[in-house]
C-alpha positions as CSV (number, residue, x, y, z in Angstrom):
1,X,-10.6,-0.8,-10.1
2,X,-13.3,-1.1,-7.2
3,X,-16.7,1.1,-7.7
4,X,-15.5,4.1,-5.4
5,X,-12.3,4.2,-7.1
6,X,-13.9,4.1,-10.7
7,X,-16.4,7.0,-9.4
8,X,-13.7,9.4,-8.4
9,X,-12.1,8.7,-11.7
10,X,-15.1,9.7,-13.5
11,X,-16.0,12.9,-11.1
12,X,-12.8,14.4,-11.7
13,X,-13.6,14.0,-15.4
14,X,-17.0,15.4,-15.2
15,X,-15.4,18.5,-13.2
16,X,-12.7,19.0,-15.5
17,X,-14.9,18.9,-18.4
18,X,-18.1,20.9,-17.1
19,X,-15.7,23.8,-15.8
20,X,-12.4,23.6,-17.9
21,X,-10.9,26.6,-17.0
22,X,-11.5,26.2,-13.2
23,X,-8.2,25.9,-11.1
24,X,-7.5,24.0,-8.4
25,X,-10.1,21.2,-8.6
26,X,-9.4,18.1,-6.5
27,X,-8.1,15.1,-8.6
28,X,-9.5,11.9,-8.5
29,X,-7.4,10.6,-5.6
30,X,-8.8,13.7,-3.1
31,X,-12.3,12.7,-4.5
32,X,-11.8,9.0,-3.7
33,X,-10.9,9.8,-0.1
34,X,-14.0,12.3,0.6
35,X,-16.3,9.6,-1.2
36,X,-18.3,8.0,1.5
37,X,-21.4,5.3,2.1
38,X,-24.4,6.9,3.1
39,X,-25.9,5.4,6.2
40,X,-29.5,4.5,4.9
41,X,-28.9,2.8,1.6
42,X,-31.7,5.0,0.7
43,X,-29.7,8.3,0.3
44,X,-28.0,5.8,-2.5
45,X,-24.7,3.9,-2.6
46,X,-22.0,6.1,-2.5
47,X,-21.9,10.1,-1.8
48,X,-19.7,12.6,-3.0
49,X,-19.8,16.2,-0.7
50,X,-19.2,19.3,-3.1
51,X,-18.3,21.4,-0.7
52,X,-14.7,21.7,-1.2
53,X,-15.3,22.7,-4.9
54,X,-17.2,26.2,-3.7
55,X,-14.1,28.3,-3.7
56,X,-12.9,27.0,-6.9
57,X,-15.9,27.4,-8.2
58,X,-17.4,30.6,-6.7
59,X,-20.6,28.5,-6.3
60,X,-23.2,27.6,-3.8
61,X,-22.3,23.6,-3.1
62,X,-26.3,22.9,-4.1
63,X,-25.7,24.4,-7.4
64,X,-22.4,22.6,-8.2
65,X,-24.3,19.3,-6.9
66,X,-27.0,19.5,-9.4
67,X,-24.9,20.7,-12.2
68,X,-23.0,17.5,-12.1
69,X,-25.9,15.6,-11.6
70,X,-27.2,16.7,-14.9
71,X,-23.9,16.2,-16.7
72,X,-23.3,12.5,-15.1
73,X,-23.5,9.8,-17.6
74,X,-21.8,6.2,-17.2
75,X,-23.9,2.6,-17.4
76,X,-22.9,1.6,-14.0
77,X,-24.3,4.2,-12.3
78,X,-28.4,4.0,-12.1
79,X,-29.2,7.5,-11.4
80,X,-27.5,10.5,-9.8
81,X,-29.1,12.7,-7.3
82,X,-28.2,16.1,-5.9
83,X,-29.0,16.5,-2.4
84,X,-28.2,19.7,-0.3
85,X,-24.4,19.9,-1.4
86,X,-24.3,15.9,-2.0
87,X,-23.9,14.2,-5.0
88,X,-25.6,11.0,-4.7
89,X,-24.8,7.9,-6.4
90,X,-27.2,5.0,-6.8
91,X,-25.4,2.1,-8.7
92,X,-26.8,-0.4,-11.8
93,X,-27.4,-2.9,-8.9
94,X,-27.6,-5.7,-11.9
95,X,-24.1,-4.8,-13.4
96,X,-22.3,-4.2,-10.1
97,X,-23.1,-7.5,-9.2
98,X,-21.8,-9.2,-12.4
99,X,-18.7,-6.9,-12.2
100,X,-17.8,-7.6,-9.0
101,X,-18.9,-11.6,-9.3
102,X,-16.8,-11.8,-12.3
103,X,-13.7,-10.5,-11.0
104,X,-13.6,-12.1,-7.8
105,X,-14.1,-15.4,-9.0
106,X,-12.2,-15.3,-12.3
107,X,-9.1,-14.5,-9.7
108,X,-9.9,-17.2,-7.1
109,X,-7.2,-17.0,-4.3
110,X,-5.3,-14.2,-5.9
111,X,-7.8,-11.5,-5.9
112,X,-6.3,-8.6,-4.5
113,X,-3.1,-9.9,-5.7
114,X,-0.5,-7.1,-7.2
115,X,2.8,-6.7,-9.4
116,X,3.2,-3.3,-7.7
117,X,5.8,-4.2,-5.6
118,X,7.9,-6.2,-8.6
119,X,11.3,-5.4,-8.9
120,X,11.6,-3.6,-5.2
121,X,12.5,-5.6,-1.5
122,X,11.4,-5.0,1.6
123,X,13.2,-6.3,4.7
124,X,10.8,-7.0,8.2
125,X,12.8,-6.8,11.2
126,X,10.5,-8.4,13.8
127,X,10.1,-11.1,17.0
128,X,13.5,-10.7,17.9
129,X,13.6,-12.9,20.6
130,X,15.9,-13.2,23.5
131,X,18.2,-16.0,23.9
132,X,18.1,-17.8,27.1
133,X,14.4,-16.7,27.6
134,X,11.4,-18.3,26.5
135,X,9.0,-16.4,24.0
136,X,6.5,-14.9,26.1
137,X,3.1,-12.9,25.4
138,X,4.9,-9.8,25.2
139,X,6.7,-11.1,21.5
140,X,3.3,-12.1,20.3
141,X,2.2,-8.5,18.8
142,X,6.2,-8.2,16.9
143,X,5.9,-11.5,15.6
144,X,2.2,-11.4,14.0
145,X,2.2,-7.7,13.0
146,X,5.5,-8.7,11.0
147,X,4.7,-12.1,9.6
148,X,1.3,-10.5,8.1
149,X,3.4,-8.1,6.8
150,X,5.3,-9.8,5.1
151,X,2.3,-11.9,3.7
152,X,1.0,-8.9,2.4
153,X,4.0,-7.8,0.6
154,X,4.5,-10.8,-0.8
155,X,1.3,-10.9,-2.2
156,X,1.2,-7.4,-3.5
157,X,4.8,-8.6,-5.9
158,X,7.4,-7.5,-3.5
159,X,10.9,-9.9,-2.5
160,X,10.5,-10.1,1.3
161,X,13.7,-11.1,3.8
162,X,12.0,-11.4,7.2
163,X,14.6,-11.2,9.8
164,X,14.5,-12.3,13.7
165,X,17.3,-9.8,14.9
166,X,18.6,-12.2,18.1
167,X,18.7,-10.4,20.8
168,X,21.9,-12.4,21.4
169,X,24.5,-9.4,22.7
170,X,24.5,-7.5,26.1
171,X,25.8,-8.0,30.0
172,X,22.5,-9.7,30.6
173,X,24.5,-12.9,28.9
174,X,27.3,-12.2,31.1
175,X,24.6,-12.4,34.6
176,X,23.5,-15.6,32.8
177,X,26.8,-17.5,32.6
178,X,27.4,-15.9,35.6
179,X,24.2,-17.6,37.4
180,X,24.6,-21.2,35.2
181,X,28.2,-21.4,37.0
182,X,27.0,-20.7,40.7
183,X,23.7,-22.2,40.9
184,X,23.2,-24.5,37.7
185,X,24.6,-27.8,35.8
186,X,24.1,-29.6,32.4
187,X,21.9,-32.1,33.7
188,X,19.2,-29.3,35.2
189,X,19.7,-27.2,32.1
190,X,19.5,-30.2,29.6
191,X,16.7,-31.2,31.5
192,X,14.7,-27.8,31.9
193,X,15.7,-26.3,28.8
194,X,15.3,-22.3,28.9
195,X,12.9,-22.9,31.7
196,X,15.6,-23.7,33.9
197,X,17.7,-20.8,32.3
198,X,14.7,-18.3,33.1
199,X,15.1,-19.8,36.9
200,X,18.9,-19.4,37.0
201,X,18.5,-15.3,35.8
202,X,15.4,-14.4,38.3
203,X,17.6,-16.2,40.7
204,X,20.6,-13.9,40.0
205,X,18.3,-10.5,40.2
206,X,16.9,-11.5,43.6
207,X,20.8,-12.3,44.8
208,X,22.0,-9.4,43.4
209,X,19.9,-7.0,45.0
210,X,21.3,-8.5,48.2
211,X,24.8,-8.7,46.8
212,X,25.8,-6.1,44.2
213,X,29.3,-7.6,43.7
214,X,27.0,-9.9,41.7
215,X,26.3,-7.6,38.9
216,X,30.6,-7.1,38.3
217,X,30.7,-10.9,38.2
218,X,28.3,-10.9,35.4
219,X,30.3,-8.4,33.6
220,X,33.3,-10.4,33.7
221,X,31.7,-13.0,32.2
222,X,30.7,-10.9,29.2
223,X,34.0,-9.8,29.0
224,X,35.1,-13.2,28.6
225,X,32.4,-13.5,25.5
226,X,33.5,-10.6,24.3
227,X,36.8,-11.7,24.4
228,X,36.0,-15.1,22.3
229,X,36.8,-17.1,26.0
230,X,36.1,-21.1,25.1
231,X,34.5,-22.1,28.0
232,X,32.8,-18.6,28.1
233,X,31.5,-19.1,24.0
234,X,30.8,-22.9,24.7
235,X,27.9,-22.3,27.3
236,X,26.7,-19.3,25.4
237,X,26.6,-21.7,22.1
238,X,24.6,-23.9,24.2
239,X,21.8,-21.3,25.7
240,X,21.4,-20.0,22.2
241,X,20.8,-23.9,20.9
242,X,18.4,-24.4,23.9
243,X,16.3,-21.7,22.9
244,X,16.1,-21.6,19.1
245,X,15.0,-24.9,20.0
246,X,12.1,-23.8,22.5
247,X,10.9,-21.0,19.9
248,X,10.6,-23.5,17.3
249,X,7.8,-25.1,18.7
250,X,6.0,-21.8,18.9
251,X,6.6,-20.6,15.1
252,X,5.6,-24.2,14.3
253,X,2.3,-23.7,15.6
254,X,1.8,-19.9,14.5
255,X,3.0,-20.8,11.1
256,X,6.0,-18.4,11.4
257,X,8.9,-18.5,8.8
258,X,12.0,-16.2,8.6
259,X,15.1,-15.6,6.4
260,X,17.2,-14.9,8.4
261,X,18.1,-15.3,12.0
262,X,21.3,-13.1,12.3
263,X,20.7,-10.9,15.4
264,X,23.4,-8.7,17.4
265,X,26.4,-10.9,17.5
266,X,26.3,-11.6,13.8
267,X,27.4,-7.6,13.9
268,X,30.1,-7.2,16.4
269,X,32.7,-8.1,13.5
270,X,31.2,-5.6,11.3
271,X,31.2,-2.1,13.5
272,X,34.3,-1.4,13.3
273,X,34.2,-0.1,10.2
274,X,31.0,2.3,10.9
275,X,32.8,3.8,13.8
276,X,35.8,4.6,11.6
277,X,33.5,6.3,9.2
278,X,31.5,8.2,12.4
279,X,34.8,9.6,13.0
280,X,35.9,10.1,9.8
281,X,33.0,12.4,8.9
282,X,33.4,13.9,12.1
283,X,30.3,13.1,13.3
284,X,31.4,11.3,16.9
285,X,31.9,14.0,20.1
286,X,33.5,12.6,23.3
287,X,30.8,13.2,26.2
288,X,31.8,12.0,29.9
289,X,34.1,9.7,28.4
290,X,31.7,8.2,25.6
291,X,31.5,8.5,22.2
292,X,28.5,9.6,20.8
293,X,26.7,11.8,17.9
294,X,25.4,14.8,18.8
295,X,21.6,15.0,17.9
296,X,20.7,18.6,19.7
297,X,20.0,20.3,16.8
298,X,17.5,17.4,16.1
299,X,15.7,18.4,19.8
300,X,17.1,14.7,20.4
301,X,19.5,13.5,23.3
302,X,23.1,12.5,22.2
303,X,23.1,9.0,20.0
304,X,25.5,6.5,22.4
305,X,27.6,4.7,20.4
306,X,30.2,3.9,22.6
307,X,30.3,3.6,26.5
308,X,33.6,5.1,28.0
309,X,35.1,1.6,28.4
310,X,35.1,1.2,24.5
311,X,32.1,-1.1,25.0
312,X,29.1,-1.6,21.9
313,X,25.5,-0.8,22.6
314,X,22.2,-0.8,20.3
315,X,22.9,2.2,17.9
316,X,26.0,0.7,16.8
317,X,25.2,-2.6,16.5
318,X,22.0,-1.0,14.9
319,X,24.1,1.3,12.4
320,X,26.0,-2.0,11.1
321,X,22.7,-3.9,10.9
322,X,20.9,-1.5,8.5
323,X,24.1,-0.7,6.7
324,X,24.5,-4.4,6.1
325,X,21.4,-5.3,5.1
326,X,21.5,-2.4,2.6
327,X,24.5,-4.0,1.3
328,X,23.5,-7.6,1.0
329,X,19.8,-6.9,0.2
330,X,19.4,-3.3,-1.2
331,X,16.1,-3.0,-0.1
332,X,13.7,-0.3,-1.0
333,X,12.3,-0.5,2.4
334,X,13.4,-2.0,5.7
335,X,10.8,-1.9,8.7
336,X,11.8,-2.5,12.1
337,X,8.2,-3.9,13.7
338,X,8.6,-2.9,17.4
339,X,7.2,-1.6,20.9
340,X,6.5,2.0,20.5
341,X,8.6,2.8,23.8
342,X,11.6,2.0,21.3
343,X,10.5,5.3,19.5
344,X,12.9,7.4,20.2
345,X,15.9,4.8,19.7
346,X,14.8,4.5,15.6
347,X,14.4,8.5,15.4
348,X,18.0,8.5,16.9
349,X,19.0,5.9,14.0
350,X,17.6,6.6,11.4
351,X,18.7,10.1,11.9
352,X,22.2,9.1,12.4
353,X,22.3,7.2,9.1
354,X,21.2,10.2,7.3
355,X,23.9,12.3,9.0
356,X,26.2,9.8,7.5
357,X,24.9,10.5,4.1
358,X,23.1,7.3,3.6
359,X,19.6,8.5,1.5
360,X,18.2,5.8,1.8
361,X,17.9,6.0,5.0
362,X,14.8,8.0,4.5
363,X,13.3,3.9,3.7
364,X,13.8,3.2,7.1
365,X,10.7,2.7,8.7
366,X,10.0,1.6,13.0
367,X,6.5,0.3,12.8
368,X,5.8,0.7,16.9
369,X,2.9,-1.3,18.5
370,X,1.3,-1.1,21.8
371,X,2.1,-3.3,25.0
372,X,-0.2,-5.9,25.7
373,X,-1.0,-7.4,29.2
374,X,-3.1,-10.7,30.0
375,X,-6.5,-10.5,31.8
376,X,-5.6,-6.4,33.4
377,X,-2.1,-8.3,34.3
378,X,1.7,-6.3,33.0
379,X,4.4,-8.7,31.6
380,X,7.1,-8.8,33.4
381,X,10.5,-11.4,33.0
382,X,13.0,-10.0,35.3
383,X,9.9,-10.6,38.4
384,X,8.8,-13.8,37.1
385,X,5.1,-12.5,36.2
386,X,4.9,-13.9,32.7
387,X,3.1,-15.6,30.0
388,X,4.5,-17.7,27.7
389,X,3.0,-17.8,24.2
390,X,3.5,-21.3,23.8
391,X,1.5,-22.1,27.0
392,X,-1.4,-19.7,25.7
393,X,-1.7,-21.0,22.3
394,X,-2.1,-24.5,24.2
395,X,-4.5,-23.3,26.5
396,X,-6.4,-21.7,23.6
397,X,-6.5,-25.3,21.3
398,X,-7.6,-27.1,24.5
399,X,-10.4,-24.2,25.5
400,X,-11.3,-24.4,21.6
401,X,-11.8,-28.2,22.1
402,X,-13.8,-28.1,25.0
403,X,-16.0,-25.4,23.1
404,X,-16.6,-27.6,20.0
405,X,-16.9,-31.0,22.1
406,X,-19.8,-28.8,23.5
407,X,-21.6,-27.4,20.3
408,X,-20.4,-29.5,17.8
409,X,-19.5,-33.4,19.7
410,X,-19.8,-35.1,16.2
411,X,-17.3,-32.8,14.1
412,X,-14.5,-34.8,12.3
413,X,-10.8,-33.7,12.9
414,X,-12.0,-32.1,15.9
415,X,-8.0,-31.8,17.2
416,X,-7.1,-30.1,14.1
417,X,-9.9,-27.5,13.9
418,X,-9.4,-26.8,17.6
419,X,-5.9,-25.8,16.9
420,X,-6.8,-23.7,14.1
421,X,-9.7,-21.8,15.9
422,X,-7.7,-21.4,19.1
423,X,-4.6,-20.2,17.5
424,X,-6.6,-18.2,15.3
425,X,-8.2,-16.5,18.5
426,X,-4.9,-15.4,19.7
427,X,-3.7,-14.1,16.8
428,X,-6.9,-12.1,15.8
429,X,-7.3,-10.4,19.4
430,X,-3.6,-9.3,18.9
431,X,-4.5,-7.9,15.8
432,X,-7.6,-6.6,15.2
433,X,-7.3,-3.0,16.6
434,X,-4.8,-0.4,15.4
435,X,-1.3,-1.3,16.4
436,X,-0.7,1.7,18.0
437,X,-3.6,0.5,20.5
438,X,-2.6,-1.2,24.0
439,X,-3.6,-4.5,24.6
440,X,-5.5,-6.9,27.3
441,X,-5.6,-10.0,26.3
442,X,-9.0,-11.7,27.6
443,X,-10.3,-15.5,27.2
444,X,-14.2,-14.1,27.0
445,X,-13.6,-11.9,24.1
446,X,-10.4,-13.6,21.8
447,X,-12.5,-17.1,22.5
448,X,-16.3,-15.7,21.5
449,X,-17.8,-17.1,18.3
450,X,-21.0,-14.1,18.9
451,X,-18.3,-11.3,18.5
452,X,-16.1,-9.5,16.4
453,X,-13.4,-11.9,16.9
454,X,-11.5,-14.9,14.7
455,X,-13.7,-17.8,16.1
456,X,-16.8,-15.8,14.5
457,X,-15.0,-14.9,11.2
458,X,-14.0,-18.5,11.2
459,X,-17.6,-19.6,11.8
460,X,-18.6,-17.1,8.3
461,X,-16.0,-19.4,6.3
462,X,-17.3,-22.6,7.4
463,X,-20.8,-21.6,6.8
464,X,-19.9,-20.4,3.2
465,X,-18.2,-24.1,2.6
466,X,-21.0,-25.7,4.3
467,X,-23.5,-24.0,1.9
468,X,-21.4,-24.7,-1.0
469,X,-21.2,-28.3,-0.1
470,X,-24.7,-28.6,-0.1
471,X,-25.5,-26.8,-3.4
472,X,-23.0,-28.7,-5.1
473,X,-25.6,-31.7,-4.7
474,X,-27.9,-29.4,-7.0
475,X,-27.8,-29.1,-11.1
476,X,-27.9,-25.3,-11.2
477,X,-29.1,-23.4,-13.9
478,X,-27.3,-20.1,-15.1
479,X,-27.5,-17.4,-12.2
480,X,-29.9,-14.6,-12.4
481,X,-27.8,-11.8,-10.8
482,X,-31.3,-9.8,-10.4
483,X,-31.4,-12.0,-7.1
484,X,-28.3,-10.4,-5.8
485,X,-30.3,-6.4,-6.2
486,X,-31.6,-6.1,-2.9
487,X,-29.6,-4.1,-0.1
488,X,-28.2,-7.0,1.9
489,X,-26.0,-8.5,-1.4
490,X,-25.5,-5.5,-2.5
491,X,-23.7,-4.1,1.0
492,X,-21.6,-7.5,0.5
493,X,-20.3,-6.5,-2.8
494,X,-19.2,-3.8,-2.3
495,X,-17.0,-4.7,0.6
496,X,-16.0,-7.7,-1.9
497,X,-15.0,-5.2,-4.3
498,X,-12.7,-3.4,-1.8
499,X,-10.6,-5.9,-0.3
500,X,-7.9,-4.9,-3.1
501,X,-7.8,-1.5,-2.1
502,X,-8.0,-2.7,1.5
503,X,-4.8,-4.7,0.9
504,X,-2.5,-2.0,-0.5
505,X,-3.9,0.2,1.7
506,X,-2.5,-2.2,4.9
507,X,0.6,-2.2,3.2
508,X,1.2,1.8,2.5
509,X,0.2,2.2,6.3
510,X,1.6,-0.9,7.8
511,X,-1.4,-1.9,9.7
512,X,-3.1,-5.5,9.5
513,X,-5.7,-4.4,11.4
514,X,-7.4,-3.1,8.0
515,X,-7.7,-6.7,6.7
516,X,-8.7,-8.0,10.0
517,X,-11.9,-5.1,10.0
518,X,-12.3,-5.8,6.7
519,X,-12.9,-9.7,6.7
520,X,-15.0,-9.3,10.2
521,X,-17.1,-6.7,8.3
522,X,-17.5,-8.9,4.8
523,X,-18.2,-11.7,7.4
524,X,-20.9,-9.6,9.2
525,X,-22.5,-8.7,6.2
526,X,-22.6,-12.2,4.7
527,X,-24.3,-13.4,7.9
528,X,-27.4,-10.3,7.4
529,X,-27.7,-11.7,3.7
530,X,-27.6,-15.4,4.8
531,X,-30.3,-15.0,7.3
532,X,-32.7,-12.3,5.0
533,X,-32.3,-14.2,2.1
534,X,-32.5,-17.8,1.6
535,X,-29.9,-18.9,-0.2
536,X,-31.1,-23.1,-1.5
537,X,-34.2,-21.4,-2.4
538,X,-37.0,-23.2,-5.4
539,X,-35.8,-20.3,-7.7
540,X,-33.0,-21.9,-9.0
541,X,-31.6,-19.2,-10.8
542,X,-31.6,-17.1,-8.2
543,X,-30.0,-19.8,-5.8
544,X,-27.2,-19.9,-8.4
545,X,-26.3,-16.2,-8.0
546,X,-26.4,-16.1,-4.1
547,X,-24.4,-19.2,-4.3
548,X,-22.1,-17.3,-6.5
549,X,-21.9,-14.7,-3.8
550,X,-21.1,-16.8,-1.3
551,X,-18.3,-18.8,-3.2
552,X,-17.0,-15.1,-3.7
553,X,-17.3,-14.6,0.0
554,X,-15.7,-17.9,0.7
555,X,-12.5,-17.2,-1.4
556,X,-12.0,-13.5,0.4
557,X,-12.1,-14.4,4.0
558,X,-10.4,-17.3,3.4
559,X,-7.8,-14.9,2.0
560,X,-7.9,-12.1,4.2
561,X,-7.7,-14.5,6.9
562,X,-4.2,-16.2,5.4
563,X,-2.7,-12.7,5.5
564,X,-3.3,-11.7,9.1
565,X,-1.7,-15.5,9.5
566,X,-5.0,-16.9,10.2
567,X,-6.0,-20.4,9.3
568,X,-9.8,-21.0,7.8
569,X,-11.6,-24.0,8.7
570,X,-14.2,-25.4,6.0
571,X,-16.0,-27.2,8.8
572,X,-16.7,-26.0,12.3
């Protein structure tokens, strides 16, 4: 239990025991979420504002401040002052520290860890790449947000099935065959790989808007996939083999793992039944030919499910996807991690599945992201203005390189630690603000080691590992933890002491983001101390404490940085 959590706890006790008949007194939860740290350390650590308990307790907030003041007693707390409707708390600086030090270290790389989620699953829905184009920028926010995710799940107890849905079904195949068979052949494509392929389908847009009898070609040749055609099933076989095999190179380098790759083909066998029981339940209207769910009593447009000429579309090869994985995992939760301009298609599914009398549908989350764009620049594939992520991770090793053959010529494995500080750079610009948040990718800020960014959190680690290296030269003595009193250590503990809350927290809200402040602020606060305090000192008592601290900060960036999918260097 971190400090604020523990002084929540024992507020609501005092309350409830200082005014036992009161009703409608917050309970320790509320009181945790309305504690907050005062901005000058000398209004104390932590402050509680009574104003919410006037009502209950017919009292001016001044009075119910000092009246719990006077009744405080526990050992970590030094003193308690009332302040103008504040209840200020000022902690045993001496016993925090051990506290904190103690847990943190006794847990190594599993602090924070948690059995909460034992026993339940949660399936991750995310990248979902689409075949016969190369993973660009654009899948870069789907396929972190979800990979941390799932990290964090996994370390909080829960069984994880990440899934890369395919985006392997639609006429866009059709236009692709369509284009390979007028304009391509197996050496170019062999050759070229899904660059070629990306050629082939710009190539077929630009003729089409000259030629519209293009876009029925394509058609056919969906219909012919559709249909199981050989020839027609062969090539597609082929452009699907082409690309797993061009994405692999960019999960290799991200670290990126899933359980599953079945995307939208894997269901066409499986709708069937999920229309039957639409209709069965009397749930599917025939609008202008199509079949579709009414949602108007929802304040939603009709749910498609299918077009007029009997063909599929998202929602039902969506329906059969969640319905499956219900079936085969029985998940307690199953997020779908994509773009928020996709908002409205989940409220239309989820909806659906409820109306089908599916409860736990309700588990059904769409964890939506903003776009992101490069240097002020929109993505786009069908125009040809795109980035490829593999091409900006590379860029980002080699920029690393030519930053630490600058600074740092002599460093060993200077290869390897580029690749893990320019891959880290990506992957921290894409997630350090709310998801929700657009994004604009920039070189200057994802590659400065000065700012809030993953080359300067990186830097913290590898200047904890540094100083551990060199005290391990020295026989220390047992640690004073008196040394670790003054405001700088103490601001570091107590973010130390959060990070578990931080952790669950990032998983009840879905939001990464709240490990990546997190580590930049523990890292921020371990600089102040390193640079007010020095750390090898003649004391060596007091060296072994801050050296203790630093360990501690050591083992929770390195940690917070693993579950945001973020490698830690030890030298840099």
């Amino acid at each position: 239990m971190d400090m604020m959590t523990r002084i929540a706890a024992l507020t609501a006790d005092c309350l409830a025991s200082t005014w036992p008949d009161a009703e409608g007194l917050p309970a320790a939860e509320e009181i945790r979420g309305l504690l907050a740290v005062p901005p000058d350390p000398n209004m104390g650590d932590y402050a509680f504002p009574v104003f919410r308990l006037a009502k209950a307790l017919r009292m001016a907030p001044p009075k119910i401040a000092q009246t719990l003041a006077d009744a405080w007693k526990d050992e970590n707390i030094a003193r308690v002052e009332a302040v103008n409707g504040y209840l200020n708390f000022f902690l045993n600086r001496l016993n925090f520290a051990r506290e904190t030090l103690n847990t943190v270290l006794l847990a190594g790389d599993q602090y924070g860890a948690s059995d909460i989620g034992a026993g339940k699953t949660v399936c991750l829905d995310y990248s979902s790449i689409n075949i016969a184009k190369r993973f660009s920028v654009g899948h870069l926010s789907t396929t972190m947000l979800g990979h941390s995710l799932k990290r964090i799940y996994d370390f909080l107890g829960y069984t994880t099935v990440g899934i890369n849905h395919l985006g392997d079904w639609g006429t866009q195949f059709g236009k692709m065959l369509c284009a390979y068979k007028m304009w391509g052949n197996e050496a170019d494509v062999e050759k070229g790989g899904v660059n070629e392929l990306l050629r082939l389908y710009v190539k077929f847009h630009e003729e089409a808007e000259k030629d519209p009898s293009l876009d029925d070609q394509g058609r056919a040749w969906f219909k012919k996939i559709e249909d199981n055609d050989e020839e027609a099933m062969r090539l597609f076989s082929w452009f699907k083999e082409l690309t797993l095999r061009d994405t692999a190179k960019v999960y290799d380098l991200l670290g990126v793992t899933f359980d599953s790759y079945a995307g939208e083909s894997f269901y066409i066998d499986k709708m069937a039944p999920v229309i039957d029981d639409l209709r069965a339940k009397g749930l599917l209207t025939i609008s202008e030919g199509a079949s579709v769910v009414d949602l108007s009593e929802d304040d939603m447009p009709p749910c498609l499910i299918l077009r007029s000429d009997g063909a599929s579309l998202y929602h039902t090869r969506d329906l059969a996807a969640a319905i499956y994985r219900q079936n085969t995992y029985h998940f307690d939760k199953c997020l779908y991690v994509v773009a928020y301009q996709q908002d409205l298609h989940f409220r239309q599914l989820f909806r659906v599945l409820e109306k089908m009398g599916y409860e736990w549908a309700k588990n059904c989350v769409h964890v939506s992201f903003g776009m992101i764009s490069f240097e002020g620049q929109a993505l786009s594939t069908r125009k040809g203005n795109i980035i490829y992520l593999e091409d900006l991770l590379e860029q980002a090793i080699q920029k690393s390189l030519a930053i630490i053959e600058e600074k740092s010529p002599n460093l060993p494995n200077k290869e390897e630690v580029a690749r893990q500080v320019g891959i880290g750079a990506v992957v921290y610009a894409d997630l350090s603000n709310n998801r929700i948040k657009d994004i604009d990718f920039s070189w200057d800020r994802a590659l400065n080691f000065d700012g809030e960014t993953g080359p300067y959190v990186q830097y913290t680690h590898a200047r904890c590992c540094s100083v551990l290296r060199k005290a391990a030269e020295l026989s220390l003595p047992e640690a004073d933890l008196s040394a670790l009193e003054d405001d700088e250590a103490q601001a570091l503990l107590r973010l130390l002491s959060r990070f578990p809350d931080v952790i669950r927290e990032a998983a009840d809200r879905y939001e990464p983001s709240m490990i990546t402040r997190a580590v930049t602020d523990i890292a921020q606060a371990y600089n102040k101390f390193y640079y007010e305090h020095r750390i090898l000192g003649d004391d060596l008592a007091a060296t072994a404490a801050r050296v203790a601290l630093t360990r501690a900060t050591r083992n929770v960036i390195k940690r917070g940085l693993w579950l945001v999918g973020i490698e830690a260097p030890e030298r840099m």
